[in-house]
Structures are given as C-alpha cells and as structure tokens.
TIMI-576055 format. One line per 5 residues: number of its first residue (from 1); their letters; for each residue x, y, z of N, C-alpha, C. Coordinates in steps of 0.1 Angstrom, whole numbers, always signed. Example, Ala and Ser with C-alpha at 12.3 -4.5 7.8 and 13.67 -1.06 7.14 Angstrom:
<atoms>
1	as	+132/-57/+78/+123/-45/+78/+132/-33/+78; +128/-22/+71/+137/-11/+71/+129/+0/+79
</atoms>
This chain:
<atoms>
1	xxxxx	+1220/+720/+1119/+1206/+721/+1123/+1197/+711/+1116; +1203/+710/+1105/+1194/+700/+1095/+1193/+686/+1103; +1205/+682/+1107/+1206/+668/+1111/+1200/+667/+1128; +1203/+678/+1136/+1196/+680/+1144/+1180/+678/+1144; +1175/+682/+1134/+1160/+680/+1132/+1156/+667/+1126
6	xxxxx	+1168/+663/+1121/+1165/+651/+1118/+1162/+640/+1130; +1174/+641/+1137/+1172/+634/+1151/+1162/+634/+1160; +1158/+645/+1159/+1148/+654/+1170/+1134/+650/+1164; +1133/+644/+1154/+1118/+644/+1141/+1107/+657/+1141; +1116/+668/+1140/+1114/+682/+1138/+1109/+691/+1126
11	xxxxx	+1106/+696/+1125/+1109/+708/+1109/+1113/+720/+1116; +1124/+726/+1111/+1127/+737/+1111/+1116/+750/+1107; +1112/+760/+1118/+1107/+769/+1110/+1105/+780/+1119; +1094/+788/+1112/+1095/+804/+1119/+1106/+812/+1119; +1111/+818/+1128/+1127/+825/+1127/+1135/+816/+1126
16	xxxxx	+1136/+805/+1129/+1147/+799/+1124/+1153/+794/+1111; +1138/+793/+1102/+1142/+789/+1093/+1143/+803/+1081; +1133/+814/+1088/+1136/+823/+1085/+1155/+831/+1085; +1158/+831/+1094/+1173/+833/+1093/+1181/+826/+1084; +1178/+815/+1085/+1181/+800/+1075/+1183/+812/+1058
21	xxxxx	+1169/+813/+1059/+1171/+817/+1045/+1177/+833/+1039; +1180/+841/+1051/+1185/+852/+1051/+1172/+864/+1051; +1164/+859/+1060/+1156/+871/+1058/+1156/+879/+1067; +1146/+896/+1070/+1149/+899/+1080/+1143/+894/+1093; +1147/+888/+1104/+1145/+885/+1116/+1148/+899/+1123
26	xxxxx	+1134/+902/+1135/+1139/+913/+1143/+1152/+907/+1153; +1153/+895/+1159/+1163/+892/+1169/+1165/+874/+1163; +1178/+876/+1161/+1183/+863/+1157/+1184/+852/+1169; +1187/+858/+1182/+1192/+852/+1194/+1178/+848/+1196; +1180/+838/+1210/+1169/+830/+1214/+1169/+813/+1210
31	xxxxx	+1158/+810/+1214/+1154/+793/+1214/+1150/+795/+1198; +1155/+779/+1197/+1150/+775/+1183/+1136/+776/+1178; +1133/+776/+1165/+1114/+774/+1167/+1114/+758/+1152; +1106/+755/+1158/+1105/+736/+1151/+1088/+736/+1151; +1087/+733/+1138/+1076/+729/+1140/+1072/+710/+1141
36	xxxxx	+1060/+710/+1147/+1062/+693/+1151/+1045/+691/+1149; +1042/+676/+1145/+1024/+675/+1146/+1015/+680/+1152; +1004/+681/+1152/+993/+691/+1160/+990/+680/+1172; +991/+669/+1171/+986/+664/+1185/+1000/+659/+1194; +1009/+664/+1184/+1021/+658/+1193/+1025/+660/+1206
41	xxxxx	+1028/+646/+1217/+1035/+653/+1228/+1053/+650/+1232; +1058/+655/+1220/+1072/+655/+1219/+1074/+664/+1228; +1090/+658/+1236/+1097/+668/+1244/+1110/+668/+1241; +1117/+682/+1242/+1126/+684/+1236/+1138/+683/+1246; +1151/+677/+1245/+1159/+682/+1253/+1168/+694/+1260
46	xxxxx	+1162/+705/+1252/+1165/+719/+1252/+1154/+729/+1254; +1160/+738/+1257/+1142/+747/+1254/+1141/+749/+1242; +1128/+751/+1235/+1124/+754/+1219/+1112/+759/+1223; +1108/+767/+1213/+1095/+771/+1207/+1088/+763/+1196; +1078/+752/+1199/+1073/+744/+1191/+1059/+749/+1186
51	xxxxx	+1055/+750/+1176/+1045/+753/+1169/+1036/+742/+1161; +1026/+742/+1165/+1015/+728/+1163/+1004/+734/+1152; +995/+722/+1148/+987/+730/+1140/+985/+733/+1125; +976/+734/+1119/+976/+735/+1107/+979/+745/+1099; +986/+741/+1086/+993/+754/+1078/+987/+754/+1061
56	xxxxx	+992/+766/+1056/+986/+767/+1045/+992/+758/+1030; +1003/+754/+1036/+1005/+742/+1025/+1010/+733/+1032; +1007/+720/+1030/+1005/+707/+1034/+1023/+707/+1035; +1025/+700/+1046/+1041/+692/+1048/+1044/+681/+1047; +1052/+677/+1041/+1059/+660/+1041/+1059/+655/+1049
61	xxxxx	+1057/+644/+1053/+1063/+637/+1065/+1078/+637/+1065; +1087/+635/+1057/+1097/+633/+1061/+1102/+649/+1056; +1096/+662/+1058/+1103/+674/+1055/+1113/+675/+1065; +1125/+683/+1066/+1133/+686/+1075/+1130/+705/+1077; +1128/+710/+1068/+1120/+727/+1070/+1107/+725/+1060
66	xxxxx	+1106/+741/+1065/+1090/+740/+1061/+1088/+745/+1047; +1083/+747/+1043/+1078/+756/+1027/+1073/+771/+1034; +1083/+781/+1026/+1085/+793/+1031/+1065/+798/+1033; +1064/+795/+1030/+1045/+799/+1033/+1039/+797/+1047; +1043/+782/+1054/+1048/+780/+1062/+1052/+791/+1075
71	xxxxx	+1065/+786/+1071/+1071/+800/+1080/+1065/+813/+1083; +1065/+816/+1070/+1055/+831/+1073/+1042/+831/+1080; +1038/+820/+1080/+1024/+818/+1091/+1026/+818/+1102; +1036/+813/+1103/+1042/+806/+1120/+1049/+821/+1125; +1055/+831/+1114/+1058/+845/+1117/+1050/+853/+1125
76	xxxxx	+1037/+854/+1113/+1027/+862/+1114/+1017/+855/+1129; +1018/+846/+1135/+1013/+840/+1149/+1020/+845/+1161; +1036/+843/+1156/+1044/+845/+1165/+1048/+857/+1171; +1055/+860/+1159/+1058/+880/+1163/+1048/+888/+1161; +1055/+900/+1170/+1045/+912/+1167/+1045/+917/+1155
81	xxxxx	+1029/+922/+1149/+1027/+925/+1138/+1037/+930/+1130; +1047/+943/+1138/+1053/+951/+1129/+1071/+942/+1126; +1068/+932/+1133/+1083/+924/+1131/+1078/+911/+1123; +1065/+911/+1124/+1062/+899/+1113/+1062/+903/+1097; +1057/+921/+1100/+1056/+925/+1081/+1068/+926/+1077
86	xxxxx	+1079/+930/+1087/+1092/+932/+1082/+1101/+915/+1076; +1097/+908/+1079/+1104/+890/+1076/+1092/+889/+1067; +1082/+892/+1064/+1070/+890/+1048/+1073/+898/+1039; +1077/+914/+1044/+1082/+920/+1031/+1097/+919/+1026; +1103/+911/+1035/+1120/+906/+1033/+1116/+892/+1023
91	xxxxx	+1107/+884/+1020/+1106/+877/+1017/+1100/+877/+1005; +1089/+884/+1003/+1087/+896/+989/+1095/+899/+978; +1106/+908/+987/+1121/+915/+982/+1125/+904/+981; +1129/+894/+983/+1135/+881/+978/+1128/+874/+968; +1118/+877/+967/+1111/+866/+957/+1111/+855/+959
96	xxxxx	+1106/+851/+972/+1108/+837/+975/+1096/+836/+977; +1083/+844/+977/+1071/+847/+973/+1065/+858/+965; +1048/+859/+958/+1046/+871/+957/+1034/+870/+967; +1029/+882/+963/+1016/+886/+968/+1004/+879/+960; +1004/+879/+952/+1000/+870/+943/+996/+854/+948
101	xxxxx	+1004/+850/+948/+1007/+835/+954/+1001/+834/+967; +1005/+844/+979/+1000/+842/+987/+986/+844/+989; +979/+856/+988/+963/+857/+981/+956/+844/+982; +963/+832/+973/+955/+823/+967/+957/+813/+978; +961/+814/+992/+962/+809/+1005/+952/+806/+1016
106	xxxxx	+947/+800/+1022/+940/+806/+1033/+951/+807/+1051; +947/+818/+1053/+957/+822/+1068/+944/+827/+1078; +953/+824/+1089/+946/+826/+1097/+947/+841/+1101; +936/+845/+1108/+937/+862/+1111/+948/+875/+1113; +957/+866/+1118/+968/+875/+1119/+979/+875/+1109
111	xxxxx	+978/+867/+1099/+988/+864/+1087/+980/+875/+1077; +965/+874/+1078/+956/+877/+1067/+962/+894/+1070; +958/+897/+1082/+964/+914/+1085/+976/+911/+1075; +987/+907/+1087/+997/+913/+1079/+1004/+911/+1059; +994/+900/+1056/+995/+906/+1043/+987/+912/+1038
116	xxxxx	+978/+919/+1042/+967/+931/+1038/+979/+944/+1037; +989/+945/+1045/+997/+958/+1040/+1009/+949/+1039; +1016/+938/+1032/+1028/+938/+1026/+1028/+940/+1013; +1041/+946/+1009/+1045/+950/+1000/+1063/+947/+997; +1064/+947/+985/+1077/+935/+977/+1091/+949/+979
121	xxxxx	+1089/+960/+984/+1097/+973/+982/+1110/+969/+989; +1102/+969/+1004/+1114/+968/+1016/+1124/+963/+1013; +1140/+969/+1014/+1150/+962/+1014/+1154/+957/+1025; +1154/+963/+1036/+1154/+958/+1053/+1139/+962/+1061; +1141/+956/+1073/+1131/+956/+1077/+1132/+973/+1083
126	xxxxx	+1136/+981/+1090/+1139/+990/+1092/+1130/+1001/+1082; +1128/+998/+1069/+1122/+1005/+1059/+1108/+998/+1063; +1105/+986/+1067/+1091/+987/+1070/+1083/+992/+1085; +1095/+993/+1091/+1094/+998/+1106/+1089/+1013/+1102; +1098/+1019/+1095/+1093/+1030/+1091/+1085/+1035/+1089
131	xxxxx	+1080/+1026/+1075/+1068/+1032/+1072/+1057/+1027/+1079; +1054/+1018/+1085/+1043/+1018/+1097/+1044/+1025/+1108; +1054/+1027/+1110/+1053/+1042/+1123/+1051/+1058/+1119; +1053/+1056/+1108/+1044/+1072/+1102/+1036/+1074/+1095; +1028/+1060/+1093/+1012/+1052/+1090/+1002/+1068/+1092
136	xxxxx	+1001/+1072/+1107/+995/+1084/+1115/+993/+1094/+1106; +1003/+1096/+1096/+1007/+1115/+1093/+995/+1111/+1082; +989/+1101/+1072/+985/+1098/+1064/+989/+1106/+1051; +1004/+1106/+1050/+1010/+1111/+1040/+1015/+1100/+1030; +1022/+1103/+1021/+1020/+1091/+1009/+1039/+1091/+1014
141	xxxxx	+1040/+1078/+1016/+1054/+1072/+1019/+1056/+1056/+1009; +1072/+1064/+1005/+1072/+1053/+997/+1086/+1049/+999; +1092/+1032/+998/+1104/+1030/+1002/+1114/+1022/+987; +1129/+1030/+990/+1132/+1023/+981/+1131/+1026/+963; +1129/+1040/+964/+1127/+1043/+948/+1140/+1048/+945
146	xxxxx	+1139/+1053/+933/+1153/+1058/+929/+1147/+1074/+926; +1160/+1082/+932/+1162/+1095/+926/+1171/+1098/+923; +1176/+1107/+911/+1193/+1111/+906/+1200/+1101/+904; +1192/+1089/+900/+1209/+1078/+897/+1203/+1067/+907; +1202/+1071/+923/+1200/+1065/+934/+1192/+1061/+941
151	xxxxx	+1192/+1051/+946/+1177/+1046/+951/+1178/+1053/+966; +1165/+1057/+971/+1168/+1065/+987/+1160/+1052/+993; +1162/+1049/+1011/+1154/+1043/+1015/+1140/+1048/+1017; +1135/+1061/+1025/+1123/+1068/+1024/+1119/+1080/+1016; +1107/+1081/+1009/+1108/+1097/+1003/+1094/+1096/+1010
156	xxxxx	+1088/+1108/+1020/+1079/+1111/+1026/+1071/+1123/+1016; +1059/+1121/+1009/+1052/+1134/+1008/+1059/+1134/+993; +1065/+1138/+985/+1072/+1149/+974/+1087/+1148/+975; +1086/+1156/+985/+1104/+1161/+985/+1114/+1155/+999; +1105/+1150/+1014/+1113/+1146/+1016/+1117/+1134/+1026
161	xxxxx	+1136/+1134/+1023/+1139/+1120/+1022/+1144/+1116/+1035; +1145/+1101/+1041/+1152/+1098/+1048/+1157/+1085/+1050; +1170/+1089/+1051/+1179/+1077/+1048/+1183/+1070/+1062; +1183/+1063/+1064/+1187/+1048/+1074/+1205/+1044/+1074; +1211/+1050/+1085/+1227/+1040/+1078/+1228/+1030/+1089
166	xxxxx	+1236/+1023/+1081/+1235/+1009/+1091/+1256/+1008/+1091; +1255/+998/+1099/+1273/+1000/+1101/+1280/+999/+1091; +1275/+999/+1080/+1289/+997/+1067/+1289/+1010/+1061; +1279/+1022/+1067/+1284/+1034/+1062/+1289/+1045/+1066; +1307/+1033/+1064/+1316/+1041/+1071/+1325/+1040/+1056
171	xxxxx	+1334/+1051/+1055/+1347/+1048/+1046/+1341/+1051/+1032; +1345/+1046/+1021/+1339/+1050/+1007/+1327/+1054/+1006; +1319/+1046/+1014/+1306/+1046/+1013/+1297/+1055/+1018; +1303/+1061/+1029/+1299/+1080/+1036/+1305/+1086/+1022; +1313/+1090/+1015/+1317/+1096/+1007/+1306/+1093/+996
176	xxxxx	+1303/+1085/+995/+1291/+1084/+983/+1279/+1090/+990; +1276/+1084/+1000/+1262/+1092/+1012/+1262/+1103/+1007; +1278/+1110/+1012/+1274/+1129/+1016/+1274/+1134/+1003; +1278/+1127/+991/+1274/+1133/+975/+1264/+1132/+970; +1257/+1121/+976/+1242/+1115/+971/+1234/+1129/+976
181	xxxxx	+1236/+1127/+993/+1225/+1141/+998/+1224/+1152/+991; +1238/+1156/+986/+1244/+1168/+978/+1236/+1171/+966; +1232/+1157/+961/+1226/+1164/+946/+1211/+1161/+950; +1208/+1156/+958/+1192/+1154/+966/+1194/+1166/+967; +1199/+1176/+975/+1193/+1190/+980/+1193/+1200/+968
186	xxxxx	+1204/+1194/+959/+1208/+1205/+949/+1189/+1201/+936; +1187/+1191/+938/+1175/+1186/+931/+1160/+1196/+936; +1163/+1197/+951/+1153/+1201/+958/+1147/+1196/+970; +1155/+1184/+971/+1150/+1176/+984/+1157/+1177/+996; +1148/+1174/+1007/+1153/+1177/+1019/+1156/+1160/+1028
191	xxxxx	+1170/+1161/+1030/+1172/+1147/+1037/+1173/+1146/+1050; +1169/+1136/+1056/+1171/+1133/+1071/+1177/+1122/+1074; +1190/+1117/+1078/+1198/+1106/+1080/+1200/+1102/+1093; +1192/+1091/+1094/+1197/+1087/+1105/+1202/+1076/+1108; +1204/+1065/+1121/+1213/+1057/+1122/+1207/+1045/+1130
196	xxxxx	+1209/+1033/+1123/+1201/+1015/+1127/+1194/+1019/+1138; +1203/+1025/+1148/+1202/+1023/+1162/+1191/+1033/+1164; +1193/+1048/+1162/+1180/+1054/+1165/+1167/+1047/+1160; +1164/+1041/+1147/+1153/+1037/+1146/+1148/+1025/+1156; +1160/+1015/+1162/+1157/+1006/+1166/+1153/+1009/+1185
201	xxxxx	+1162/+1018/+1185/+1165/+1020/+1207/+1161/+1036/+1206; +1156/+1041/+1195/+1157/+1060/+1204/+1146/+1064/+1187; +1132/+1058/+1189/+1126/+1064/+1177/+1116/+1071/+1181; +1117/+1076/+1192/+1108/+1091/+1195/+1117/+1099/+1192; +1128/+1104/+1191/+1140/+1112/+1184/+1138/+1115/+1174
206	xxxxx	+1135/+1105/+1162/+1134/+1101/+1146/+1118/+1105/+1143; +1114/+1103/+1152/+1098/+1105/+1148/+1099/+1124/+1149; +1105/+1126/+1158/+1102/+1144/+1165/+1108/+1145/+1150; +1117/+1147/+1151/+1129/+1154/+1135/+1118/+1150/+1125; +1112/+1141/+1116/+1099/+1140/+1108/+1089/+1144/+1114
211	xxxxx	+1085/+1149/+1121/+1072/+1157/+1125/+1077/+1169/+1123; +1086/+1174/+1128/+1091/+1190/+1126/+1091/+1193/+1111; +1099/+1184/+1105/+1098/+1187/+1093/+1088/+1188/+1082; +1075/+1178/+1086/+1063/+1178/+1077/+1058/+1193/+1086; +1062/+1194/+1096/+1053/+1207/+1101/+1056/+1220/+1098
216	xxxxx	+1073/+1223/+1089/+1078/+1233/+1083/+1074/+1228/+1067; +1069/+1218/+1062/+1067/+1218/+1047/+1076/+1214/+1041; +1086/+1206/+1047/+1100/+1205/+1041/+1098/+1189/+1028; +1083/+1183/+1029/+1077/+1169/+1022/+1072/+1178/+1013; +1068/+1189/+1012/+1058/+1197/+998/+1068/+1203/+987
221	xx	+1062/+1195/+977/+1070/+1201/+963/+1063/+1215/+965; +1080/+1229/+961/+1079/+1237/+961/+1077/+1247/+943
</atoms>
C-alpha cells in the first residue's frame, strides 16, 4: 500500500490507515481512503475515497500516511458518530494519543463532538457501542474495570454486568467465562452475556434483556 501511494502521490488515511495501525474499524471492506491536496484534481485509477482539506497537524509533502490526528479527523468527517468514537477510543486504548494532546488541537465540529465523550477505557469498539446505546437509562456505565481478579467488559449501575464474547470464546476460554460469572454471582452480581453478533445484527434483543433487568433492580447494590 505504501508503494502504491507512493506511485499514486497519495497519503494513506482515514480507515485505511486506521486498519494499518490496528485500530477498531467498523468495516474493514470497501474502497481505499487517501488523503490528497485541497485543490487537487487527481484521478484515481480505481475507486477511492479521497479526502481534501485542512487538518490539525500540518503534513509533509513527501508523507506516505498521515499523523494519527489526522486520521481521526478524516474519521470523525467520515463515519457515523458512533463508529468514529469507537476507532478514537481504540486509539486512546492504544496510546497512540491522549485526550490531553488532542484538546490542544483545533477540529472541526464533528471531531470536536466526538472527543467531547472519548474516553481511553474501550478495549473494542463494541464496549463503546455499548455504552452509547444505553446513554438513555442515564445510569452510570463503566467499561473495562476489574472485579474478583477480572476485568468485565460492562458493569451497569453497582452490580450489573455484561459481557460481549466474540469468536475466541470457545474452548479454555468458555471455561474461564463460566468460572468468572460464577464468582461474579457468588460476589453479588448479575451477568448478561452476550454475543459480537447480537450487539452488531440483533441489538434490540440486547437492549430488551438490559431494560428488563434495570427494571427488576438487578444494577442496584443490594
């Protein structure tokens, strides 16, 4: 890709370079995204997503990607809000920024939102899907802390939790799951597990099962 952009007299960026660096991307598939001069009228021999324009830290002429600040601008323009906080707070969790740093930026309106609620916790984006979709309950949600030894992905309210499995939790690793829940309940907490896919293709399902349960009290230290 590098040499590609070389050829092309491109910079790699937005999800692409986002992927590049391992962060979370809602959808990896699709046209490339390159960023190119603001008056340029380059044409590409492929389809691409070219992004023009000024950014919050100056680029080399001869850069081949962009400086991850960059990127996250061209994020925050591009995707929807709730898939842009998820690749800012993947980036966070990486330490490949802080909050801090970025602050001392100027962004344009839709970058400025979404780092008005990022936060460095998220380990996947799925944990920040989360917690902006049950924004509504205005209960205190926190992702990513440790209880009994173990970090949970969600603890809603007090007491209760819910965990996210994604396909590697099959084999050893269920066996550690169903002992983790074990001393969660034996502690006092109430778990809810569910799976990539409901959060991603079936989260009115996920949402009912947490509504029922803040509506039986199952989030209130007892």
């Amino acid at each position: 890709m590098l040499v590609a952009a070389a050829r092309l007299g491109v910079v790699l960026t937005c999800r692409t370079q986002a992927s590049r660096l391992g962060l979370w991307v809602h959808d990896h598939r699709g046209r490339p995204h390159f960023a190119i001069p603001p008056h340029s009228a380059r044409k590409l021999p492929f389809e691409a997503k070219l992004h023009r324009g000024r950014c919050p830290v100056p680029r080399h002429p001869d850069a081949l990607v962009d400086p991850i600040e960059n990127v996250l601008a061209h994020i925050a323009q591009c995707e929807p809000f709730e898939q842009a906080l998820a690749t800012w707070e993947s980036a966070l969790n990486k330490n490949l920024v802080t909050v801090e740093s970025l602050r001392g930026l100027h962004w344009k309106t839709e970058a400025r939102r979404v780092l008005e609620r990022a936060i460095p916790f998220s380990d996947a984006g799925l944990e920040t899907y989360m917690r902006e979709r049950l924004r509504w309950l205005k209960l205190r949600i926190r992702v990513q802390i440790w209880i009994g030894g173990h970090r949970v992905d969600t603890l809603i309210g007090d007491r209760l939790v819910v965990q996210i499995d994604g396909s590697h939790h099959v084999g050893s690793q269920r066996s550690a799951d169903i002992r983790h829940d074990a001393q969660l309940m034996l502690r006092g907490y109430r778990v809810i597990r569910v799976s990539y896919h409901q959060v991603m293709f079936d989260w009115a399902s996920v949402q009912d099962l947490i509504m029922r349960a803040v509506a039986q009290g199952h989030h209130l230290a007892r």
